[in-house]
Rosetta silent file (secondary structure, phi, psi, omega in degrees, C-alpha in Angstrom):
SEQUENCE: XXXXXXXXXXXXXXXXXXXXXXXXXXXXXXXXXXXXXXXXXXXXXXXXXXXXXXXXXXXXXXXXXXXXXXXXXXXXXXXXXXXXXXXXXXXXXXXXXXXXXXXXXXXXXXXXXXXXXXXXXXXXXXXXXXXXXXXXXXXXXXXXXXXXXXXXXXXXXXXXXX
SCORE:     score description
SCORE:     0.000 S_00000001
   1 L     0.000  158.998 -152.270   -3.166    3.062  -18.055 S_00000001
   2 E  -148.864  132.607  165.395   -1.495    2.143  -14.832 S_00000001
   3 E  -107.179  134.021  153.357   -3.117    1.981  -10.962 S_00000001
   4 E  -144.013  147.269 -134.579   -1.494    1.928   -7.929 S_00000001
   5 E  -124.191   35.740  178.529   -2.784    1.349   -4.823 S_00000001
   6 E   -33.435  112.304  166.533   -0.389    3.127   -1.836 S_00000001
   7 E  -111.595  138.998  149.866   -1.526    0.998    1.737 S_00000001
   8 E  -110.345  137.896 -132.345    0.055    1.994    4.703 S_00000001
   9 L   -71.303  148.239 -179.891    0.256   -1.174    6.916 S_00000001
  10 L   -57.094 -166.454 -178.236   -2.520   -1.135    9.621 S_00000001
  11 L   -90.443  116.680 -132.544   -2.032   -0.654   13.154 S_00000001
  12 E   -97.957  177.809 -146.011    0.534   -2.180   14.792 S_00000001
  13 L  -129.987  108.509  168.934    0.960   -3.946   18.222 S_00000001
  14 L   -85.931  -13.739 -160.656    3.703   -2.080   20.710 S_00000001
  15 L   -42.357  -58.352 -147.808    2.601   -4.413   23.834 S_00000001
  16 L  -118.186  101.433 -169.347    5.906   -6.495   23.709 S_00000001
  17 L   -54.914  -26.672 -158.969    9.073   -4.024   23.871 S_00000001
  18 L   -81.777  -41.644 -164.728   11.422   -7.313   23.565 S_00000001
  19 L   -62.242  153.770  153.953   10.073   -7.415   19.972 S_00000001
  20 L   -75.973  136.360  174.853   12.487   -5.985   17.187 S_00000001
  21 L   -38.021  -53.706 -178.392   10.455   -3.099   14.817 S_00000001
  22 L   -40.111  -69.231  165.868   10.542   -5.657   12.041 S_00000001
  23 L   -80.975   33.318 -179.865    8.457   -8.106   13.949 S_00000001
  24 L   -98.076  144.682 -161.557    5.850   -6.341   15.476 S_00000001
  25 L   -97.777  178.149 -178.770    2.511   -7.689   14.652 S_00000001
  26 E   -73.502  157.416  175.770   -1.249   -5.812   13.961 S_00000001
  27 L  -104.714  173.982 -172.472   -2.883   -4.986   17.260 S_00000001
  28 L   -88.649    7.125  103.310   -6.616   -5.853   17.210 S_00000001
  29 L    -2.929 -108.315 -168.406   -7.222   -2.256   15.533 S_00000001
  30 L   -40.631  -30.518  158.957   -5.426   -3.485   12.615 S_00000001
  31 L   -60.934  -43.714  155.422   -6.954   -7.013   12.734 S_00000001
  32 L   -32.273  -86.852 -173.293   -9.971   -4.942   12.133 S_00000001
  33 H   -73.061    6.071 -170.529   -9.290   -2.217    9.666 S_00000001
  34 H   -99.117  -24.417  173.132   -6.809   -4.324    7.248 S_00000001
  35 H   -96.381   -9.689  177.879  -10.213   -6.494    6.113 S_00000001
  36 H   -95.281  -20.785  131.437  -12.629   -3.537    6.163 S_00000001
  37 H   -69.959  -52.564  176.358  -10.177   -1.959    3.654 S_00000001
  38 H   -47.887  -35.070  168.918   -9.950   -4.108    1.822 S_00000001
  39 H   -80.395    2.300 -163.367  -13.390   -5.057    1.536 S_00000001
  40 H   -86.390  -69.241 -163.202  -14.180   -1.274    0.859 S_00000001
  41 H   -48.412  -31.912  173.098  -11.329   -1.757   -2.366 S_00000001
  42 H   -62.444  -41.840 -154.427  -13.333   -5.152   -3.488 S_00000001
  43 L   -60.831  -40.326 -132.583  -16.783   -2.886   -3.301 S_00000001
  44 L   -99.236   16.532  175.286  -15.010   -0.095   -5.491 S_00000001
  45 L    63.544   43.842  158.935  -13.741   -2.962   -7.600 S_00000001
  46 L  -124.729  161.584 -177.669  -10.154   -3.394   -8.059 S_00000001
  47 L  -134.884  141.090 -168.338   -8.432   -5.923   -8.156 S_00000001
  48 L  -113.905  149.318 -177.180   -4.583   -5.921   -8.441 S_00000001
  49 L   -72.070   -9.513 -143.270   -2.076   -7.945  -10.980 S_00000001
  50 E  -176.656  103.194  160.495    0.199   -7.445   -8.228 S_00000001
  51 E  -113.103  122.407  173.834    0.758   -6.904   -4.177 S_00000001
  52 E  -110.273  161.348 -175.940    3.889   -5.951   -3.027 S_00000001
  53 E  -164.341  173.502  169.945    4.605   -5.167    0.541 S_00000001
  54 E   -63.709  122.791  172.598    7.229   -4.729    3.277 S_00000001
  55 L   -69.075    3.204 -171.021    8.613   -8.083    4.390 S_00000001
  56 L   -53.943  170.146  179.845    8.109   -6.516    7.651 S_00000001
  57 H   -76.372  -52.866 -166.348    5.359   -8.752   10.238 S_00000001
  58 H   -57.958  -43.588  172.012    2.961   -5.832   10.370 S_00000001
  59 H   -59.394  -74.215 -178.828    3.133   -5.333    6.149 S_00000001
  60 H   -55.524  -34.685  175.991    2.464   -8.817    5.391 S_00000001
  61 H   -97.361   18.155  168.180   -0.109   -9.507    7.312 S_00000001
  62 H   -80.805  -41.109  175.014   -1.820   -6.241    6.405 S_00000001
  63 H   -53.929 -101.258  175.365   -1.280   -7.264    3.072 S_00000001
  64 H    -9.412  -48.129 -172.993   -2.476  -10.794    3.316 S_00000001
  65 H   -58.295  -39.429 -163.174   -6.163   -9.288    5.195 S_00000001
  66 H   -74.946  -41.687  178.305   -6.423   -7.251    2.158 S_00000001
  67 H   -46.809  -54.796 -172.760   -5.675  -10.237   -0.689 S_00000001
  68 H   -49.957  -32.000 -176.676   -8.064  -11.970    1.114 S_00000001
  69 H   -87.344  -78.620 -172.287  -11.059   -9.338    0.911 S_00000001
  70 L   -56.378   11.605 -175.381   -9.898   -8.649   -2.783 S_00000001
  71 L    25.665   51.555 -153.909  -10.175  -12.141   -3.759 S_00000001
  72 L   -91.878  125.150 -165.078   -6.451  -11.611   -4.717 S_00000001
  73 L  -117.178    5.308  161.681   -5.190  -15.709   -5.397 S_00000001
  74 L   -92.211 -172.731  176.289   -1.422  -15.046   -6.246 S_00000001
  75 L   -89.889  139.407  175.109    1.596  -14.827   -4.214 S_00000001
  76 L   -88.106  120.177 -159.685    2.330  -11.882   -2.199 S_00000001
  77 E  -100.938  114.307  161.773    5.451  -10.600   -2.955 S_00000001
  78 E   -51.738  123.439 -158.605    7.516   -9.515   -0.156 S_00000001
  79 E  -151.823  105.283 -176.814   10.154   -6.708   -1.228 S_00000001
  80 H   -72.915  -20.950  176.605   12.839   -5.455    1.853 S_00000001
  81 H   -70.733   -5.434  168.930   13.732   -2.579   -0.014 S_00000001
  82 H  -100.301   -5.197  173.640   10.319   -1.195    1.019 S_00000001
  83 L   -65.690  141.389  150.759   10.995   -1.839    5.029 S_00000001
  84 L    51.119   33.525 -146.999   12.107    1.437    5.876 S_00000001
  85 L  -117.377  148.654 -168.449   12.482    3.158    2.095 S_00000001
  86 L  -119.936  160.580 -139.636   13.063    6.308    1.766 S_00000001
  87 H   -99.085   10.932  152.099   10.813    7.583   -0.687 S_00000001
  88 H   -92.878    6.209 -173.556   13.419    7.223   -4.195 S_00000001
  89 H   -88.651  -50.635 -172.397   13.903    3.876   -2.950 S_00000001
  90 H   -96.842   -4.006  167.959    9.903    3.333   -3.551 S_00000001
  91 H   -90.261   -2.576  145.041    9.926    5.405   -6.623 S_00000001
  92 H   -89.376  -22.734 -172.178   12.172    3.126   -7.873 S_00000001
  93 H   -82.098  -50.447  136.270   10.972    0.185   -6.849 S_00000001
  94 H     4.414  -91.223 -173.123    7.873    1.421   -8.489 S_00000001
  95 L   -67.856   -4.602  148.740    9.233    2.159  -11.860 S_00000001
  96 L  -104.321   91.230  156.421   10.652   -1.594  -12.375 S_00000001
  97 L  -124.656  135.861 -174.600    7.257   -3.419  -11.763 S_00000001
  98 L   -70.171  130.118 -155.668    7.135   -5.667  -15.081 S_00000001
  99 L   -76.809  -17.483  168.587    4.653   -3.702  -16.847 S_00000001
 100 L   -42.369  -20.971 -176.546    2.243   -6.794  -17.507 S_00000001
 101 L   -88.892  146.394  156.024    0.578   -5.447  -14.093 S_00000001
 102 L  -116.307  -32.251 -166.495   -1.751   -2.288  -14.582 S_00000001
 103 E  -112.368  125.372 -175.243   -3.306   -2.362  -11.002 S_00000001
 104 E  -123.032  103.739  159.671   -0.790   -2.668   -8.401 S_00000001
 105 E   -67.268  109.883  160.972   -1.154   -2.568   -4.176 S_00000001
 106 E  -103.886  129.621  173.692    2.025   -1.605   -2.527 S_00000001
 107 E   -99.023  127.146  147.838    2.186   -1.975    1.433 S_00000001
 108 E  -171.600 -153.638 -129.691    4.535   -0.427    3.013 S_00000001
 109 L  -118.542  168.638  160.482    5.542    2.199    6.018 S_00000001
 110 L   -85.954  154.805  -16.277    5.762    6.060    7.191 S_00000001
 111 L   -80.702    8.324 -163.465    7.087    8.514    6.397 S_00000001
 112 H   -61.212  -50.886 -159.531    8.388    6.283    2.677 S_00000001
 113 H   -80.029   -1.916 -159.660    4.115    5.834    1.734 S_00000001
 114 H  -100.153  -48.615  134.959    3.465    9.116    2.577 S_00000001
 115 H    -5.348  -71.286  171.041    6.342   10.739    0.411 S_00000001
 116 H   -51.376  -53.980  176.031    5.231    8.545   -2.306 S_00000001
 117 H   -57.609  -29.620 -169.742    1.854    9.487   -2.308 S_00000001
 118 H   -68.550  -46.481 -147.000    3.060   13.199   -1.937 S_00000001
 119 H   -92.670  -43.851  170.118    5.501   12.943   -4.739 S_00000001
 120 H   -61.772  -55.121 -176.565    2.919   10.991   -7.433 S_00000001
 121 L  -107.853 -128.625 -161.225   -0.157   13.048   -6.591 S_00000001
 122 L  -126.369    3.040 -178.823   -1.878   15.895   -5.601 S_00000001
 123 L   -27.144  121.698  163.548   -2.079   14.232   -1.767 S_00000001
 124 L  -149.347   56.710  175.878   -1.261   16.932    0.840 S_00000001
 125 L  -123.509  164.338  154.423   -2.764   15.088    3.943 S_00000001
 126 L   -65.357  124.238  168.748   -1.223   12.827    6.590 S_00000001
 127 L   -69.757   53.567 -161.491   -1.057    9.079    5.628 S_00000001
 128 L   -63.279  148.266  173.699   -2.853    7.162    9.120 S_00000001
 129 L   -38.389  109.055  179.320   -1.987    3.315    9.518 S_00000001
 130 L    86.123   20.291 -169.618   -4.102    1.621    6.977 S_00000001
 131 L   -90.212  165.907 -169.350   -5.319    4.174    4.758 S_00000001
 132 E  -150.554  154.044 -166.609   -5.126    3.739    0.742 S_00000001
 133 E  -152.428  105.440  169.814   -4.363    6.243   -1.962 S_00000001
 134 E  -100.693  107.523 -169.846   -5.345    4.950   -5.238 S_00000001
 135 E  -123.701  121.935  162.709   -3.624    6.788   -8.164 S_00000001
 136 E   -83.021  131.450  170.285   -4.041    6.489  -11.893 S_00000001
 137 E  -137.561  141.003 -154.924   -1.527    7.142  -14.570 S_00000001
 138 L   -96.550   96.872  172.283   -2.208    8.003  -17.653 S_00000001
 139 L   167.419  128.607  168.277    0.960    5.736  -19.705 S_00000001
 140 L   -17.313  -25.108 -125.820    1.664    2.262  -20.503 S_00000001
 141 L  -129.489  119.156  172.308    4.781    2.079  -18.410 S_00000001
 142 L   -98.719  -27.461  175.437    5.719    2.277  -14.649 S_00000001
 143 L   -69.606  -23.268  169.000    8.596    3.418  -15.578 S_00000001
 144 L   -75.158   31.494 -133.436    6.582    6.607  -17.079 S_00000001
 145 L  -120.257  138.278  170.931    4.329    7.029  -14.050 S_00000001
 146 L   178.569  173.499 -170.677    5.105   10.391  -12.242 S_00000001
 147 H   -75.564  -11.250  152.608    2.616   13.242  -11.037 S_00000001
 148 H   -58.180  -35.635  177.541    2.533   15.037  -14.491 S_00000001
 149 H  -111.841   18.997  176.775    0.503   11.787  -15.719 S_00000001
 150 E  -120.530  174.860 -161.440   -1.235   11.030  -12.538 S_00000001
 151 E  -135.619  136.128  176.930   -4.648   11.332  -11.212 S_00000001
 152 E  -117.504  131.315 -157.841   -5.510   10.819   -7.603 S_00000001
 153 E  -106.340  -35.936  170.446   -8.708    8.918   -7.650 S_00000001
 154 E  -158.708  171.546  176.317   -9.447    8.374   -3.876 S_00000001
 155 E  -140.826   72.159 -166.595   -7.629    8.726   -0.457 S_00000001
 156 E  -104.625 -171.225 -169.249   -9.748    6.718    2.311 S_00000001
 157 L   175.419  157.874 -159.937   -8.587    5.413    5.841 S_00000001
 158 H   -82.339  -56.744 -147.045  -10.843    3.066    8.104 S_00000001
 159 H   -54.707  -34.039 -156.322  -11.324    6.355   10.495 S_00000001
 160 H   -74.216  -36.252 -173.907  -12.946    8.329    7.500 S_00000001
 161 H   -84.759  -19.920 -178.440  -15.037    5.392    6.378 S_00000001
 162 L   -86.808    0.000    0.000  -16.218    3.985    9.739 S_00000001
């Protein structure tokens, strides 16, 4: 059995137009909602083998808020091919994760997390900045993980839970 854990990165900080997309940082929204998911994901008790995310500013540290709540103590692995991924780009990236992981959080962006979620489950909402879509598959394998063997177990967002 196999988990994954679709985050799309909280909400991000437009204030300083000089910034390149890549480095724009959480806005104090997203300073907010990236530890209150996370702690909602400790309550429902997972814990992931594995966080991958968007090397992006906004990705990492939404990622990082969330390790932290999730008492997650490895390294967070940064992946560029998830900046801006189109969404066979994350269903590949997906389908090599060394199989030793069963629960996995992937951060990464619109419209790529939304796609994903679309294309694995049974999802047929809009993906808001920091929301998580926690999907089960029933097979050993990420490479055998596809929406014929998947289960969508929850879909939350800070707006829904707050």
């Amino acid at each position: 059995m196999k988990k994954l854990v679709i985050i799309r990165h909280a909400k991000s900080d437009w204030e300083d137009t000089s910034l390149d997309d890549y480095d724009r940082p959480l806005n104090e929204r997203g300073l907010n909602d990236a530890p209150f998911m996370g702690k909602f994901l400790h309550e429902k008790g997972l814990k992931p083998d594995l966080i991958m995310c968007s090397p992006a500013v906004r990705a990492i540290k939404t990622a990082e808020l969330i390790a932290k709540e999730v008492e997650y103590e490895k390294i967070i692995c940064p992946n560029q091919y998830i900046y801006e991924a189109f969404v066979n780009t994350l269903q590949d990236i997906v389908s090599f994760i060394h199989d030793d992981n069963d629960t996995v959080f992937l951060v990464g962006h619109n419209p790529g997390v939304s796609a994903l979620a679309y294309m694995l489950s049974e999802l047929k909402q809009s993906v808001p900045t920091c929301a998580t879509i926690e999907i089960d598959f029933d097979c050993d394998s990420w490479m055998d993980v596809s929406k014929e063997n998947s289960t969508l177990i929850s879909y939350d967002s800070p707006k829904k839970l707050k």
